[in-house]
Residue frames as qw, qx, qy, qz and C-alpha x, y, z in Angstrom:
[[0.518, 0.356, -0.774, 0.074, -34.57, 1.07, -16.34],
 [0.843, -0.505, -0.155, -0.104, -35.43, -1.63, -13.90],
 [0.232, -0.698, 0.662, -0.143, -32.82, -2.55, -11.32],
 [0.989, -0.051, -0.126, -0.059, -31.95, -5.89, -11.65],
 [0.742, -0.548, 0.100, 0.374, -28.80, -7.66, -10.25],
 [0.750, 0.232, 0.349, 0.512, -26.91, -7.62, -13.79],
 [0.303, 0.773, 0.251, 0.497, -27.52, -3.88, -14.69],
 [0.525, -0.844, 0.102, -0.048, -26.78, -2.52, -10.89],
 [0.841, -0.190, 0.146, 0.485, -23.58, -4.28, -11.45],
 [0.684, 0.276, 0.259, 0.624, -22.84, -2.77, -14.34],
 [0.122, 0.844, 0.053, 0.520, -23.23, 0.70, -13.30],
 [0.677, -0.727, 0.056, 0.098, -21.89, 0.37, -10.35],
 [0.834, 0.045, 0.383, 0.394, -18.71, -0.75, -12.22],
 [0.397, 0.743, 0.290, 0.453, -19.15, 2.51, -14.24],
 [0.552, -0.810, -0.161, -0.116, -19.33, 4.29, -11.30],
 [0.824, -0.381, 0.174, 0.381, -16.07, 2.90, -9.64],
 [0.670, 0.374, 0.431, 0.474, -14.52, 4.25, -12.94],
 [0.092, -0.895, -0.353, -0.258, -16.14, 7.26, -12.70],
 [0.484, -0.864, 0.125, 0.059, -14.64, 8.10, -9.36],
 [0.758, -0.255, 0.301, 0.520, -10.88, 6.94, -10.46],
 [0.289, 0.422, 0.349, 0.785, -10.80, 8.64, -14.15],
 [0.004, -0.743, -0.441, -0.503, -12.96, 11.63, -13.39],
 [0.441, -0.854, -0.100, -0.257, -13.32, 12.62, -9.72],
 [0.350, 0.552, -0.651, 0.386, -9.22, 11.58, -9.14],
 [0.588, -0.722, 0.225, -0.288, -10.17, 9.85, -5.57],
 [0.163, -0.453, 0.863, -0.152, -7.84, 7.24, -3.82],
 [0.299, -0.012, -0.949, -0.099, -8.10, 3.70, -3.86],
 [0.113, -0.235, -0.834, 0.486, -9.54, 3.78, -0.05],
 [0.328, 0.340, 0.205, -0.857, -12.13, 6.37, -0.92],
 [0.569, 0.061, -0.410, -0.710, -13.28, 4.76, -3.69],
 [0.235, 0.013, -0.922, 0.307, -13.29, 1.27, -1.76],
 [0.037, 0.230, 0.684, -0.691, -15.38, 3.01, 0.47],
 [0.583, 0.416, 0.218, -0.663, -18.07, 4.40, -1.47],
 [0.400, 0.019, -0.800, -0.447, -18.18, 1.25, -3.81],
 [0.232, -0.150, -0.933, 0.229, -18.88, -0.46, -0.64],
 [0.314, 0.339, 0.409, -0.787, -21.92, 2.15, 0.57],
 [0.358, 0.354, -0.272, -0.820, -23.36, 1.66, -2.87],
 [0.540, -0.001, -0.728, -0.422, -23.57, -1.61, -3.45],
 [0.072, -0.293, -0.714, 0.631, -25.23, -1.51, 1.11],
 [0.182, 0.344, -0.105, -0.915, -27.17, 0.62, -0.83],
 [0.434, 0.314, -0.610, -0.584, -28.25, -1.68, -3.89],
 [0.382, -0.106, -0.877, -0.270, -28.87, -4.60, -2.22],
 [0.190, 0.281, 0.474, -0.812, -31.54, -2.56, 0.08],
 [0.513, 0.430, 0.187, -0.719, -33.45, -1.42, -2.48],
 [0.299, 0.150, -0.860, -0.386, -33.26, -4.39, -5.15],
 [0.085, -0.185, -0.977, -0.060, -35.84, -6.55, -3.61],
 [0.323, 0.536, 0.421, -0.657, -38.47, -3.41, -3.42],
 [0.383, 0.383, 0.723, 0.428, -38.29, -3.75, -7.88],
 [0.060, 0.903, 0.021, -0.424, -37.79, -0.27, -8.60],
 [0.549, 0.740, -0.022, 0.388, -37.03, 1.66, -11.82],
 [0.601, -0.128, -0.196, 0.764, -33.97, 3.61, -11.13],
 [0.144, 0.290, 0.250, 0.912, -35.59, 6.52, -12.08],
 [0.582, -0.606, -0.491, -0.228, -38.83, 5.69, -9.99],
 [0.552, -0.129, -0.443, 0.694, -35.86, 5.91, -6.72],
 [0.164, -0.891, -0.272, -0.324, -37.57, 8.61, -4.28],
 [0.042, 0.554, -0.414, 0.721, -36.16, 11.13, -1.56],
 [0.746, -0.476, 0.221, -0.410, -38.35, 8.56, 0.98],
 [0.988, 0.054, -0.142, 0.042, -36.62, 5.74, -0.47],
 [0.456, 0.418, -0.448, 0.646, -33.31, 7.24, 0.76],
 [0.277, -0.543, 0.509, -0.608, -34.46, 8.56, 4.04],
 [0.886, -0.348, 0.142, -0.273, -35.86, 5.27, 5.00],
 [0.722, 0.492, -0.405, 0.270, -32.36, 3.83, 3.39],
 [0.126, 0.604, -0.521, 0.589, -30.84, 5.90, 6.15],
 [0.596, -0.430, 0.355, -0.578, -33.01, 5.37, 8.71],
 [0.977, 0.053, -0.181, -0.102, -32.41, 1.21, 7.90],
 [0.773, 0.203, -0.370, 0.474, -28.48, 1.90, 8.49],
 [0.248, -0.662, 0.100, -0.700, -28.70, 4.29, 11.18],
 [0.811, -0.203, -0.548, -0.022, -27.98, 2.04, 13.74],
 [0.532, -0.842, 0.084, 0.034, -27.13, 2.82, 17.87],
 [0.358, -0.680, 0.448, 0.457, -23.29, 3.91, 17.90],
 [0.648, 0.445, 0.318, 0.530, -22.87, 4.06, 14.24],
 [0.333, -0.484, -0.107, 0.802, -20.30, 7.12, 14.24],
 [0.314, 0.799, 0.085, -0.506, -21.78, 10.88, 12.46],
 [0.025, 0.700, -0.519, -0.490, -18.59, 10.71, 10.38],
 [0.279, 0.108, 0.954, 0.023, -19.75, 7.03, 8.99],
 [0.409, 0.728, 0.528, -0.153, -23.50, 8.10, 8.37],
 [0.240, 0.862, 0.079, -0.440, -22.28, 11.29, 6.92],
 [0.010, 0.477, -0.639, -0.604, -19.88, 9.65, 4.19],
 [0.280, 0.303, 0.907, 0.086, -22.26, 7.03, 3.42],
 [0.383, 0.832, 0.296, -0.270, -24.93, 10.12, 2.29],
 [0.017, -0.779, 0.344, 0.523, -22.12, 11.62, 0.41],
 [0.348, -0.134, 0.890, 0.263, -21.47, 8.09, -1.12],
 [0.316, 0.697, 0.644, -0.019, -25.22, 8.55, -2.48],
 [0.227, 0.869, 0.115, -0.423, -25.35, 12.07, -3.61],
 [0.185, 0.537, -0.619, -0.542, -22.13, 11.63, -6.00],
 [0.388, 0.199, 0.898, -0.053, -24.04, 8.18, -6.80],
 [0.394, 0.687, 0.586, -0.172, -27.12, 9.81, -7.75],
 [0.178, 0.761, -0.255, -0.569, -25.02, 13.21, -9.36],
 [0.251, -0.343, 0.856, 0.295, -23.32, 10.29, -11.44],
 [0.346, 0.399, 0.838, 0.138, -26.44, 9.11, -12.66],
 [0.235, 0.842, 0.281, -0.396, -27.77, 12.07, -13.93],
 [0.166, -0.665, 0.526, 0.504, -24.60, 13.19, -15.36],
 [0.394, -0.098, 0.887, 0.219, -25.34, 9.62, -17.36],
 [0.388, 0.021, -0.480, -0.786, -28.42, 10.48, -18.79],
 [0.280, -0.254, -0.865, -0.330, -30.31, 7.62, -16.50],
 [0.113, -0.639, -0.707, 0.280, -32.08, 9.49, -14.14],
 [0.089, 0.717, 0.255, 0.643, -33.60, 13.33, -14.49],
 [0.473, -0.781, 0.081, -0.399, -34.19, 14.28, -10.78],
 [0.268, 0.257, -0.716, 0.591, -31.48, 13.55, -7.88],
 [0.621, -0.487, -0.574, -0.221, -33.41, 12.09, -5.10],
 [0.656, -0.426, -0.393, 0.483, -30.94, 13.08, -2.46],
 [0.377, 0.420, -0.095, 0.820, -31.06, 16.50, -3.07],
 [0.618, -0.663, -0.218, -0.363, -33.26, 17.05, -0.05],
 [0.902, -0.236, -0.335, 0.136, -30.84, 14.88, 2.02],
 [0.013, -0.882, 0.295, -0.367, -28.92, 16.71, 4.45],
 [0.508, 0.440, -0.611, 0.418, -25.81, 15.42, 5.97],
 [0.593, -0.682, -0.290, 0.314, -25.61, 14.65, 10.19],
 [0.073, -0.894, 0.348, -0.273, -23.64, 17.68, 11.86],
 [0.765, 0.184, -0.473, 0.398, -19.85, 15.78, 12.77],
 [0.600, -0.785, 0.136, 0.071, -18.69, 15.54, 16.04],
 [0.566, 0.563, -0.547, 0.251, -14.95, 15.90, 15.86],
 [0.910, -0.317, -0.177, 0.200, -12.57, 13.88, 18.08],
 [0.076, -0.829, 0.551, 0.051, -9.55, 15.36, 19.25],
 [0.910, 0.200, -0.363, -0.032, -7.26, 13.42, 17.77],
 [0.738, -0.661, 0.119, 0.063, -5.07, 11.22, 20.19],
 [0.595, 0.692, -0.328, 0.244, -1.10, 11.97, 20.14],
 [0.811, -0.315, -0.258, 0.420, 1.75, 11.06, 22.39],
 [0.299, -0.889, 0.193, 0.288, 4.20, 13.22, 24.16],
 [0.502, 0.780, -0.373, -0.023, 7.69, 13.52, 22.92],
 [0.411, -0.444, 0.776, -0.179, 9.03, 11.47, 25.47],
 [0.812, 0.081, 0.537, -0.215, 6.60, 8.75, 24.41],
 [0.731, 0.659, -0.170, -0.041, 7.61, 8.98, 20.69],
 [0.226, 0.703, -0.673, 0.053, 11.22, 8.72, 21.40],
 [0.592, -0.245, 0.757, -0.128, 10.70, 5.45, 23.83],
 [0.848, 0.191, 0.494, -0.019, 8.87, 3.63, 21.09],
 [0.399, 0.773, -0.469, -0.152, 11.66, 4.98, 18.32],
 [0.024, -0.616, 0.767, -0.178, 14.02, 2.75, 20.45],
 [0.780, -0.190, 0.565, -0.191, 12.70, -0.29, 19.98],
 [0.806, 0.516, -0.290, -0.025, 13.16, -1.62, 16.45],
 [0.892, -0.185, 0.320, 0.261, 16.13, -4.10, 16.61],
 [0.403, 0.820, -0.266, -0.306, 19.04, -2.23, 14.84],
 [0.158, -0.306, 0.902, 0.260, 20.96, -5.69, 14.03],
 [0.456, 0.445, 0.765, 0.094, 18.00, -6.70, 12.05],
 [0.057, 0.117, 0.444, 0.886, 17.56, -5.40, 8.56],
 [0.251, -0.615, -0.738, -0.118, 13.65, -5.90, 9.76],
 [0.323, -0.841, -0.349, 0.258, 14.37, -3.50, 12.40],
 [0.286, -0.257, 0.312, 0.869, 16.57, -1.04, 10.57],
 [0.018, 0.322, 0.836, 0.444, 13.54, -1.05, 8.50],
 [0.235, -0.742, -0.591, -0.211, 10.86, -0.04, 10.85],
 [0.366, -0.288, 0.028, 0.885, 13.70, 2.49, 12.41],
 [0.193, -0.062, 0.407, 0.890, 13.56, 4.10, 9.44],
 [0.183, -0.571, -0.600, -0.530, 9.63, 3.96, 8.64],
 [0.376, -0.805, -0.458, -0.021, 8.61, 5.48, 12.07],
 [0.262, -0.366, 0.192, 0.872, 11.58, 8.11, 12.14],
 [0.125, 0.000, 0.492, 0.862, 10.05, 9.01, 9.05],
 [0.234, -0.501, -0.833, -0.009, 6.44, 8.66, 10.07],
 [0.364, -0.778, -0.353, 0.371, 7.00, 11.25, 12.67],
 [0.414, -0.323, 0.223, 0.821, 9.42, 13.32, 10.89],
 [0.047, -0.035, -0.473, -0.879, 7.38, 14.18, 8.06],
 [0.436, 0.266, 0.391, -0.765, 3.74, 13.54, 9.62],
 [0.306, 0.097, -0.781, -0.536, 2.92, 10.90, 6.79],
 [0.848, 0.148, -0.011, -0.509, -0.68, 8.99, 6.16],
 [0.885, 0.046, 0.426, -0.185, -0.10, 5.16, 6.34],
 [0.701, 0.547, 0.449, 0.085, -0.82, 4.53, 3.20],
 [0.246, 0.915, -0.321, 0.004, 1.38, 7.45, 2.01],
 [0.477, -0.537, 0.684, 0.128, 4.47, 5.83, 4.17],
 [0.740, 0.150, 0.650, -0.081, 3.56, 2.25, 2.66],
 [0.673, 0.583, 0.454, -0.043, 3.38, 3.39, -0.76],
 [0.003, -0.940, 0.126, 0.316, 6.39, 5.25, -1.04],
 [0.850, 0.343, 0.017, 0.400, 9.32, 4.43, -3.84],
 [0.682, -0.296, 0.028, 0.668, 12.86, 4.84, -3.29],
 [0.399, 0.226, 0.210, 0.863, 12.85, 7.66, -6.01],
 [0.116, -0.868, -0.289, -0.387, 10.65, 9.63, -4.24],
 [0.632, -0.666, -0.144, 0.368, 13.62, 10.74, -1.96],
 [0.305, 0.890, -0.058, 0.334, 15.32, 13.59, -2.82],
 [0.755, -0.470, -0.217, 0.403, 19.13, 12.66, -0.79],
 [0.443, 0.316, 0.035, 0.838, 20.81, 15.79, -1.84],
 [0.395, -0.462, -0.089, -0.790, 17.50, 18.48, -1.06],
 [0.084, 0.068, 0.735, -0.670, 16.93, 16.36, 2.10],
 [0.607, 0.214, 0.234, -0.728, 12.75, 15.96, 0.97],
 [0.188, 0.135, 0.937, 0.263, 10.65, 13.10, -0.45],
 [0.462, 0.115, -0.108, -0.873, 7.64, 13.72, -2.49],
 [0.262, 0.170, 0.922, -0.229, 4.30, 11.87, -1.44],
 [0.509, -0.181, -0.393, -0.744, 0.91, 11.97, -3.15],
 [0.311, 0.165, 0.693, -0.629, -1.85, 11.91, -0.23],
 [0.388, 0.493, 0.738, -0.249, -5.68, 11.88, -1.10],
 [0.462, 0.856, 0.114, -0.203, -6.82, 12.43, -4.58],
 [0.773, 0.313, 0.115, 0.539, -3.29, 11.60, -6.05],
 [0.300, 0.856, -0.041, 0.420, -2.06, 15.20, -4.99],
 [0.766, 0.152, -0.257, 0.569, 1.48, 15.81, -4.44],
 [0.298, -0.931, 0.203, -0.052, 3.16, 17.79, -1.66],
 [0.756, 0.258, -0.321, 0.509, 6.95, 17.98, -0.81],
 [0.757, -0.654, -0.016, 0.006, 7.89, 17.51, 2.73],
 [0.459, 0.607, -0.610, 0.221, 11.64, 18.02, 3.63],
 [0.892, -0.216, -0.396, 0.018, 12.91, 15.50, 6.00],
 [0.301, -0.916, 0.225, -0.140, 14.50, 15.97, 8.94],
 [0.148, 0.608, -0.775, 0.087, 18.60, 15.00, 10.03],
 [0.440, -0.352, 0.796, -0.218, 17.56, 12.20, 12.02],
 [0.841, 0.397, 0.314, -0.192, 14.64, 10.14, 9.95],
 [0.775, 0.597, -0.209, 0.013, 17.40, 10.64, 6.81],
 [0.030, 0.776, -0.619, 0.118, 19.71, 9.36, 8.77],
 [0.623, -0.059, 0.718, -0.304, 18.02, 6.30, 9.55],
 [0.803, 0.551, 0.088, -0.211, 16.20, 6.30, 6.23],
 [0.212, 0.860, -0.458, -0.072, 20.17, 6.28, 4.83],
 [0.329, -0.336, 0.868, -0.160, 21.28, 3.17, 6.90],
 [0.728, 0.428, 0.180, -0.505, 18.18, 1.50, 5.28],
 [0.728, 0.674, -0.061, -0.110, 18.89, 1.45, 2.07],
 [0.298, 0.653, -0.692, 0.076, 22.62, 1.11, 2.59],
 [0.062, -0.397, 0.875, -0.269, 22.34, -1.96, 5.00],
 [0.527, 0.206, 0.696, -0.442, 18.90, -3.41, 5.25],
 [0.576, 0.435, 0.099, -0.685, 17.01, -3.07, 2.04],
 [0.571, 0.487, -0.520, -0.407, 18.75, -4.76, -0.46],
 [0.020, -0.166, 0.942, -0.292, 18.69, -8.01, 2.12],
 [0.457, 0.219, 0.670, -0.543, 15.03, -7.70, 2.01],
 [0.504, 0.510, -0.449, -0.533, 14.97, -7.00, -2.31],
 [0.670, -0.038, 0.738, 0.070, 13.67, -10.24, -4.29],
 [0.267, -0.205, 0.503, 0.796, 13.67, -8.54, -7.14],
 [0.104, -0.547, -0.805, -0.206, 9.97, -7.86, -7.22],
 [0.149, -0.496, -0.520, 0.680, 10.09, -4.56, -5.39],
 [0.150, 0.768, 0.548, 0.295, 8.89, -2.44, -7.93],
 [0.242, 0.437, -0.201, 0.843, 11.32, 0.52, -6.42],
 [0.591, -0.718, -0.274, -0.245, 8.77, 0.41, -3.37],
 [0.026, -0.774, 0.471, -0.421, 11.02, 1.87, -0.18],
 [0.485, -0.363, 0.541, -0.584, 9.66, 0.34, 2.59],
 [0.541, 0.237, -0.702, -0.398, 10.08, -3.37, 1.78],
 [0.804, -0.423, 0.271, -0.317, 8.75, -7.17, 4.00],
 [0.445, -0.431, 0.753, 0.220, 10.86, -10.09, 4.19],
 [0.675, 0.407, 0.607, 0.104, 9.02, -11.28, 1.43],
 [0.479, -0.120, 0.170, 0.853, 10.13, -8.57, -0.66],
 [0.014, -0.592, -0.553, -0.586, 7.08, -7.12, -1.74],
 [0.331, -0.569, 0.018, -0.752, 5.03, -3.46, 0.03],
 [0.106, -0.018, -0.767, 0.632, 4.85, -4.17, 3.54],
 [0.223, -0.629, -0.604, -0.435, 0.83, -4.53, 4.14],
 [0.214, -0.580, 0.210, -0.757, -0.79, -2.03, 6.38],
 [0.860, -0.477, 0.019, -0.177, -2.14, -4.87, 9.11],
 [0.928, -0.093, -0.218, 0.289, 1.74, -6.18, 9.21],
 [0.261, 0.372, -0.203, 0.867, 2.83, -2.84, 9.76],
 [0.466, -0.577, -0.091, -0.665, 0.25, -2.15, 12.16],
 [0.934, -0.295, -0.200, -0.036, 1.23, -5.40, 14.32],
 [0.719, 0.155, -0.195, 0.649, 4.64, -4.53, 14.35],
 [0.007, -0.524, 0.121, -0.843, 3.90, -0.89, 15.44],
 [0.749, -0.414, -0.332, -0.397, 1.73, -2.58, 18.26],
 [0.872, 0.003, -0.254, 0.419, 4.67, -4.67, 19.29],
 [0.420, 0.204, -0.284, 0.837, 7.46, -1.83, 19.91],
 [0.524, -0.611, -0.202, -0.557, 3.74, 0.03, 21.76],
 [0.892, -0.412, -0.108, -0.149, 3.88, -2.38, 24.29],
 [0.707, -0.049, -0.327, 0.626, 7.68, -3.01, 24.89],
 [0.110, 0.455, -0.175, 0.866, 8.13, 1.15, 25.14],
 [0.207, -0.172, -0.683, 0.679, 5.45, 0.89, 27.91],
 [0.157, 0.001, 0.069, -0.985, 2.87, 2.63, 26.33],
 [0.232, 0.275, 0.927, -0.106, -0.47, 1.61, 27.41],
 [0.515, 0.501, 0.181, -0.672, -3.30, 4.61, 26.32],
 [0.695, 0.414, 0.549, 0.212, -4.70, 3.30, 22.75],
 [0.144, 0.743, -0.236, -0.609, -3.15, 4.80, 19.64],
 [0.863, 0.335, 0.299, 0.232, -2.03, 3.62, 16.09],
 [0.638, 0.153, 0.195, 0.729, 0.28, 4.23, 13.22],
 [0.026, -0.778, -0.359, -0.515, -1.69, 7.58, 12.65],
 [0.571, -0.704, -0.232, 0.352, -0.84, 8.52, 16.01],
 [0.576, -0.074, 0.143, 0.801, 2.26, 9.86, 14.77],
 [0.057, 0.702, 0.493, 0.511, 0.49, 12.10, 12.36],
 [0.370, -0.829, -0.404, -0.113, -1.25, 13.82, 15.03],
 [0.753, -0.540, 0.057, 0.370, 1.55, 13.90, 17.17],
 [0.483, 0.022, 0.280, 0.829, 4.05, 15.77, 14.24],
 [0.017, -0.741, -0.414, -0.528, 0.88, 18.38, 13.81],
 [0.629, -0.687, -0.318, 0.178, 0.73, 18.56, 17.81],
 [0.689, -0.365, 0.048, 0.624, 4.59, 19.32, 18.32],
 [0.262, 0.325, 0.162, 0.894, 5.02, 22.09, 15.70],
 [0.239, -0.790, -0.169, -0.539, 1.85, 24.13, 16.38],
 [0.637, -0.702, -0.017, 0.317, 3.43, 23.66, 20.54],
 [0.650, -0.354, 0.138, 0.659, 6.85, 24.89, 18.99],
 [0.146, -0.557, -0.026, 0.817, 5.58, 27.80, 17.81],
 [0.256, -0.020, 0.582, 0.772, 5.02, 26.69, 14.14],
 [0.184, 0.189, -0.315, -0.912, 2.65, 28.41, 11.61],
 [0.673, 0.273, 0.608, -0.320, -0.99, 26.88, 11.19],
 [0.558, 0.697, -0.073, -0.444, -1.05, 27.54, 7.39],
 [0.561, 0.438, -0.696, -0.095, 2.29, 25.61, 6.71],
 [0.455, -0.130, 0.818, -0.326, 1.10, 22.87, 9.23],
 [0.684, 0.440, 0.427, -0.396, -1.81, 22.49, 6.67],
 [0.405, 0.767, -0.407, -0.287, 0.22, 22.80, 4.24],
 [0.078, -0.447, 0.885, -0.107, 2.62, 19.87, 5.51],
 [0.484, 0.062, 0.769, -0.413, -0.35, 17.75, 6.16],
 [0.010, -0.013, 0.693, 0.721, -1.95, 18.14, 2.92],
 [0.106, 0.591, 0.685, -0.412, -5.38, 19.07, 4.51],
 [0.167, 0.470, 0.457, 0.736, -7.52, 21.29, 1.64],
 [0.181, -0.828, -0.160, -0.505, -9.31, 22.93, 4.31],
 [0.304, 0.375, -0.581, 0.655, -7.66, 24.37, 7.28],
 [0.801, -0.418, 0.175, -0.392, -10.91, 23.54, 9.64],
 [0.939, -0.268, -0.145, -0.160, -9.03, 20.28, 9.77],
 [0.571, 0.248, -0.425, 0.657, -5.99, 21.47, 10.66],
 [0.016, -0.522, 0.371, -0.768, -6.94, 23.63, 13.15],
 [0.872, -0.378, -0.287, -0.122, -8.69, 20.56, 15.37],
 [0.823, -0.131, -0.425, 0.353, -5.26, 20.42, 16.75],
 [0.072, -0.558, 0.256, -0.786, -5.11, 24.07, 18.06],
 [0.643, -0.603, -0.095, -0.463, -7.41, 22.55, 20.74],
 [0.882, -0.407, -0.171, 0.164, -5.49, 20.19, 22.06],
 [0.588, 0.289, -0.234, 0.718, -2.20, 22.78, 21.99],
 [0.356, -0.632, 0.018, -0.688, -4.59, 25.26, 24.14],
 [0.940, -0.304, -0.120, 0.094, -4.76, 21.63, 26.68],
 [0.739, 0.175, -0.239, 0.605, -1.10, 21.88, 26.47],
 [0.230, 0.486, -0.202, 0.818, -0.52, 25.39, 27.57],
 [0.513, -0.602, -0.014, -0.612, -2.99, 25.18, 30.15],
 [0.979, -0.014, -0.185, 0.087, -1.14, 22.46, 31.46],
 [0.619, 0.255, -0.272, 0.691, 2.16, 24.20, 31.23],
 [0.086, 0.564, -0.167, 0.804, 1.00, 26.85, 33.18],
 [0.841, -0.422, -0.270, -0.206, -0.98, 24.71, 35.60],
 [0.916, -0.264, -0.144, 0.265, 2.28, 22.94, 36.45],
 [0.590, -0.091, -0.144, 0.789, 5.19, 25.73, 36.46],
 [0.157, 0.538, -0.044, 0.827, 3.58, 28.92, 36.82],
 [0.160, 0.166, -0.606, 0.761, 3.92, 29.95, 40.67],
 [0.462, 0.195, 0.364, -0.784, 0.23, 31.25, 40.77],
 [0.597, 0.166, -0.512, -0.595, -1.32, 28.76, 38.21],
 [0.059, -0.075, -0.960, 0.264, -2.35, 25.71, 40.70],
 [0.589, 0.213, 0.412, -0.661, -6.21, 26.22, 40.34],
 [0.512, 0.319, 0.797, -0.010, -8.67, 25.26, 37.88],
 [0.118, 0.612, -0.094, -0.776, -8.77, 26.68, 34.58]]
């Protein structure tokens, strides 16, 4: 099959499909590898290749075309993934025979420690929301709950009132890949989360909410940039200057248990991480912590270690 624009669409389109019915991913994942494929497609469209013709050079020079100075490992290395279930996808179709990228070997990822705040800092920027505004009773309640249960964004954002369980204290989310954990919630977030709904929400309801929790003045899902501007905002009053985001929290509810003693397994569990390499990124920075603690209060611990 040549490539032309019309037919690249239309598998590409399959494709998208593919990954939603078949391979269960999220929106943002598929987003993302629609968007490598078709960075992909309109590379190699003006060399007038069969699809099947598509070598293992014509990918490495692919890479070596997006491979640009401070593109990040973790960037290249989903963009190759983005190809290999591409190319597994075609096969699977019947239009190619041979997988071109099965040669293709991934960069080695640098992880980042990820960046998290103290507990002091969390509690300054709790205290900013405005609790005579249903706006700020609102974002109370979303970043109590942020931090309380160690939620994804996009989890927070996407949550409906009936995923709160007020009796069992827990709300059930569904993280990457549509799969469901249940988180129990702590006294304070459902105490906020409670005022919410009993004083704020139904001021913010236009009758369009679609049971969504977490609602904007317009009544509709609060977007992630207007939640991100607002979370920016109460940053900067609390005083905090290092750089963080909503995600911060995250980190920062992984951080605090594994410091207070808790279990890695039901951290990973809590987090909804499938492998526990990526929970245990934050052992490193609790090892920082202790070396720290003993730095600063243990009698003989003033050197370098």
């Amino acid at each position: 099959m040549s490539l032309n624009s019309d037919n690249i669409e239309r598998i590409v389109k399959s494709y998208v499909n593919y990954l939603a019915c078949v391979k269960g991913f999220s929106s943002n994942t598929i987003g993302a590898y629609e968007g490598d494929i078709k960075q992909f497609t309109k590379y190699i469209l003006p060399q007038e290749k069969e699809i099947e013709k598509i070598k293992d050079s014509d990918i490495t020079r692919f890479i070596q075309y997006i491979s640009q100075p401070g593109i990040a490992s973790t960037t290249l290395s989903r963009k190759i993934s983005s190809l290999k279930n591409f190319f597994r996808f075609l096969i699977e179709e019947g239009l190619i025979k041979e997988d071109p990228t099965r040669v293709i070997e991934s960069p080695r990822i640098v992880r980042k420690l990820p960046s998290f705040l103290e507990i002091e800092e969390i509690e300054k920027i709790l205290k900013q929301p405005n609790l005579e505004d249903p706006l700020g009773i609102r974002d109370r309640a979303a970043l109590e709950l942020l931090y309380a249960c160690g939620l994804r964004i996009s989890e927070l954002l996407y949550l409906k009132v009936e995923n709160i369980d007020f009796n069992g204290d827990f709300l059930i989310c569904y993280g990457k890949g549509e799969k469901e954990r249940v988180i129990p919630i702590g006294k304070y977030a459902m105490d906020f989360l409670t005022l919410y709904l009993a004083e704020a929400r139904g001021e913010l309801d236009r009758g369009r909410a679609d049971g969504i929790l977490f609602l904007s003045n317009r009544g509709k899902r609060i977007s992630r940039m207007g939640f991100w501007k607002r979370f920016k905002e109460y940053c900067k009053r609390a005083g905090i200057s290092k750089r963080i985001t909503p995600h911060s929290f995250r980190h920062s509810f992984a951080t605090h248990l594994l410091e207070g003693g808790a279990d890695l397994r039901v951290v990973q569990t809590l987090l909804g991480h499938n492998d526990i390499s990526t929970t245990q990124i934050y052992t490193h920075i609790t090892k920082d912590y202790l070396r720290r603690v003993i730095r600063d209060f243990h009698p003989r611990g003033r050197r370098n270690l």
